[in-house]
N, C-alpha and C positions, 0 to 999 in steps of 0.2 A: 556588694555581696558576692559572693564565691559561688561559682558552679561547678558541678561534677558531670565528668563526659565521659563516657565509656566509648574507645577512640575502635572502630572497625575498618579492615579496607586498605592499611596500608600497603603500597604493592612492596615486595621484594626483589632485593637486585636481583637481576639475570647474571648466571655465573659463567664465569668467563672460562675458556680451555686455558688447560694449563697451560704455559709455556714451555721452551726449553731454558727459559732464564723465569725463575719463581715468583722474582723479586717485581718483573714486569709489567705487571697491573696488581702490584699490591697496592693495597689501601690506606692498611695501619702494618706499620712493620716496629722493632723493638729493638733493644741490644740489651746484652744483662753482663754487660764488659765496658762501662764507661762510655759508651762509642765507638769502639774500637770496631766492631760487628754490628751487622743487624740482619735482622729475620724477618721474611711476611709473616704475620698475622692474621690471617681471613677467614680462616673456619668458621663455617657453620656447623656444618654433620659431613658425613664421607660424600654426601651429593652437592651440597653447597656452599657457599663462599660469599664474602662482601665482598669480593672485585669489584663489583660492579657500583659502589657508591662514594661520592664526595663525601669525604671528614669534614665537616666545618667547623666540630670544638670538641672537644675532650674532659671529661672531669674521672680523677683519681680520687677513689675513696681514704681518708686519713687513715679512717681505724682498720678497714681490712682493704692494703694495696689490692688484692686482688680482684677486685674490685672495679671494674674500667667500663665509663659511661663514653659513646659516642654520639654527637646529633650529626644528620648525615642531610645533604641535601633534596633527596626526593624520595628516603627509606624512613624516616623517623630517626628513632632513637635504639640503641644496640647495646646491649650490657656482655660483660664478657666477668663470671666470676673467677675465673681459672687464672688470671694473669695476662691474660686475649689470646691462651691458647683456643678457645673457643668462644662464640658469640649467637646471641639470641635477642632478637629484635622484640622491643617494648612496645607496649601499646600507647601510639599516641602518633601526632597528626604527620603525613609523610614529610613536612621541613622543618628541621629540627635545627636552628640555629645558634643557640647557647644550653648549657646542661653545666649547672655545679653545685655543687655539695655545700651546705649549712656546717661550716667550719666547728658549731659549738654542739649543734645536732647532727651526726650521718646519716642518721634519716633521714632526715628533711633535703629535697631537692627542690630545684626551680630549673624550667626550661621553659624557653622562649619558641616559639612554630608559629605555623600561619594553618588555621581551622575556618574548613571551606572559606578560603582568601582572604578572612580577616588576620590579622596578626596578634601572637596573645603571647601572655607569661602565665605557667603552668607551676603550681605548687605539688610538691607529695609528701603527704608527713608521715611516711613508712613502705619498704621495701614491700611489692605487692598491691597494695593500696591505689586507687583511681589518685589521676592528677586534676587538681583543682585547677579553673581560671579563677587568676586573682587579678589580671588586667587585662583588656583588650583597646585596639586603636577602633576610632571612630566609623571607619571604612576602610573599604578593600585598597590595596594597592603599596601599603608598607609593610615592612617587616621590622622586628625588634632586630637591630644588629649589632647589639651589645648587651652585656649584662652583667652586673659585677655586686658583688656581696661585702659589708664591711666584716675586715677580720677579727673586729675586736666585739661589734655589737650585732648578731646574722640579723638582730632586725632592721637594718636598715639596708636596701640595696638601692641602685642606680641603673637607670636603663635605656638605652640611647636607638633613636629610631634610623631608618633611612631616609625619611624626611628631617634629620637632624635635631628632632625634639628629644632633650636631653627632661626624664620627667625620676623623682623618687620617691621611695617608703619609704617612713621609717616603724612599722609595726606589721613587718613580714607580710608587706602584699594586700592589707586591709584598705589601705587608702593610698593615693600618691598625690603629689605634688608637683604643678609642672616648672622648672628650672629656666632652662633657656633652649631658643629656634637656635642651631647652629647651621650654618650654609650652606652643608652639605649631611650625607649620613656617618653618623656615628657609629665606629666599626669598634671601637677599642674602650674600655676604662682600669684604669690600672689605680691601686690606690698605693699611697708611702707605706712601705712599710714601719716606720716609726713613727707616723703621723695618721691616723685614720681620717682625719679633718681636710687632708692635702691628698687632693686626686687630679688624674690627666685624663682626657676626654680625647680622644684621636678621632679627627673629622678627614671620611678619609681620603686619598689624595691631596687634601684641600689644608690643612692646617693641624693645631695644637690646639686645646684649650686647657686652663687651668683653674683649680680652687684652692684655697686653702683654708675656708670657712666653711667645710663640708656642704658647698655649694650654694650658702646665698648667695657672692659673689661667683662670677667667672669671668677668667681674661685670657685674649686669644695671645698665645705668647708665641707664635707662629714664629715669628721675624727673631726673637732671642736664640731661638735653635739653630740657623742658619741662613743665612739668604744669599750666601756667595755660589754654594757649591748644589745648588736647585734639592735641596732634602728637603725643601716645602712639598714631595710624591711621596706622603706619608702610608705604611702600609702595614706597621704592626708596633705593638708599645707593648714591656712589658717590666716589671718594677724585682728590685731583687729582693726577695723574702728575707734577708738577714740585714743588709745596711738602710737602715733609713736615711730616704733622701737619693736613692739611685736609682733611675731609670734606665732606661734602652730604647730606642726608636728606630725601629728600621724603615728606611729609605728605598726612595729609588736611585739614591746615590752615597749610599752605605747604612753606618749605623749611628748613630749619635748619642754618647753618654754624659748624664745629670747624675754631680755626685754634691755631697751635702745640700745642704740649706738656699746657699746663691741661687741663680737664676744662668750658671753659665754652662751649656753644652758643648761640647765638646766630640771633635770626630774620633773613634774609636778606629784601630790602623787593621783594618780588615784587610784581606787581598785584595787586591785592585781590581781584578777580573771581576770579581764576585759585584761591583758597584755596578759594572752593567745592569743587571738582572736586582729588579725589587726583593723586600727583604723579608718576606712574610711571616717567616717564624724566626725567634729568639728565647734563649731559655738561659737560665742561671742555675746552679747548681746549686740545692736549698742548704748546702752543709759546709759549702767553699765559694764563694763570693767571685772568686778567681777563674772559675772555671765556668766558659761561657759557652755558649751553643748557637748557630744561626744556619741558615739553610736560605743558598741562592740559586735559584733553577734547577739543575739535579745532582746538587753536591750538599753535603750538610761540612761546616766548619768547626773547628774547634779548639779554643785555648783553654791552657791550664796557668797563663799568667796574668788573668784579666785583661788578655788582646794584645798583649805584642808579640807574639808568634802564635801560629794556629795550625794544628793537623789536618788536612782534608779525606774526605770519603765520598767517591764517587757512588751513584744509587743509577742501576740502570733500571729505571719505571718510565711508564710513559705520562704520569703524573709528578704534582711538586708538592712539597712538605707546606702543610697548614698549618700543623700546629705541632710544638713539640715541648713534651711534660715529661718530669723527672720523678718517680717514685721519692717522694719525701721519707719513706723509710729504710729505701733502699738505693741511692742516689746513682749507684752503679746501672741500675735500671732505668731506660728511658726509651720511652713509647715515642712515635710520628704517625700523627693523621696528615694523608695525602689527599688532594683533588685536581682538580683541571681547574686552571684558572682563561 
């Protein structure tokens, strides 16, 4: 059964002096040029800013882009209706580790936190409205560090812990299901886009997992991805919204792509520099398949021919990109959450 919490107390970031360089401790910066540029984002009002918080996930509204959810890690949750010219922190608990959008309803959200140190997933079925717990862990000391929605059925999602328990609903949060103990924590889930039944589990640093029986089965495909070139330092997955059957894996020794149905990945021919440096965000372009996005320490990369040449754009922050999401309505536009790793 569901509770309702009415969340007080969360503190707010300390805003940080400007710099002589803007961009320096921004948090969420944007471009509305393909990539080409980009801009911080940190407004609060004339007196404050998010400088001062970790991005840990992102979720962009379908119906109105303007629309921009951040969980942040010691502020909560931040909504920005303006485009993130501006930002106004939500009520709810200060670690906000996942936040996204009920694909069939924009109402409906879920976000994962940890309330006085238990760890939970939060429902809300309307803009304003208190957020539900619809699950909680047992005891203190885990966090949900995954959370993914199927795109065909919202009532089913998947939610993976940092104790590695991969658990699911399938009737929006009423009950779950526990799946499988994975060996390390579960940071990633990405589903097919032409397959809702075939999903990827990223256990992180530590391996792969796979289903393709929308999870009564699952097999660790660790070893199919690579084992020559050490991309078993797994550190971010993310699947391309138009071809089914394509994946992305960023490494600590690049990036690795799954295309149709097989089982064989393949290295994608990134800069070589950039393999140093783990891969923690990666993006597709929901309108061109071709055009791909990744960010390795303080550079964000970028092809227009599905990877074999790539633009660069230096960012001087003294953070590194988390996450980076592309306006599905407006694909020219594309947001990055920053933190300190």
């Amino acid at each position: 059964m569901s509770a309702a919490f009415l969340f007080s107390g969360c503190s707010f970031p300390t805003s940080i002096k400007t710099s002589s360089n803007p961009m320096t401790n921004a948090t969420v910066i944007k471009s509305v040029d393909g990539g080409t540029g980009w801009l911080p984002k940190i407004k609060v009002d004339d007196k404050r800013t998010i400088s001062g918080v970790d991005v840990l996930s992102m979720a962009i509204d379908r119906v109105d882009p303007n629309i921009v959810y951040l969980g942040t890690d010691t502020s909560g949750l931040f909504v920005s209706k303006d485009g993130a010219e501006t930002w106004a922190q939500v009520a709810f608990p200060n670690k906000a580790y996942n936040v996204l959008f009920d694909p069939q309803n924009h109402d409906v959200m879920y976000a994962s936190g940890v309330l006085n140190g238990r760890a939970k997933i939060f429902k809300r079925l309307k803009e304003g409205e208190q957020w539900k717990e619809v699950y909680t862990e047992p005891a203190d000391g885990t966090i949900i560090s995954s959370l993914a929605i199927n795109p065909v059925n919202s009532q089913i999602l998947f939610a993976g812990t940092s104790d590695g328990v991969i658990v699911k609903t399938t009737d929006g949060g009423s009950t779950w299901a526990n799946l499988k103990k994975a060996d390390g924590p579960v940071t990633g889930i990405v589903f097919d886009s032409g397959n809702d039944w075939h999903l990827f589990f990223l256990v992180f640093q530590l391996g792969l997992l796979e289903t393709k029986d929308g999870g009564k089965t699952i097999e660790d495909i660790t070893q199919k991805v690579d084992s020559v070139q050490h991309a078993n330092s797994f550190f971010s997955i993310v699947g391309d919204s138009n071809l089914g059957g394509v994946v992305y894996l960023g490494t600590g020794g690049g990036i690795f792509e799954k295309t149709g149905s097989g089982d064989l990945w393949k290295p994608l021919n990134i800069i070589e520099s950039s393999k140093a440096f783990p891969i923690h965000a990666i993006a597709v372009n929901p309108a061109n398949s071709k055009e791909i996005m990744y960010a390795a320490a303080q550079a964000i990369y970028k092809s227009n021919d599905g990877g074999a040449t790539w633009a660069t754009f230096q960012l001087d922050t003294v953070k590194e990109i988390s996450v980076l999401k592309y306006d599905r309505s407006d694909p020219l536009k594309i947001y990055a959450g920053l933190r300190k790793y």
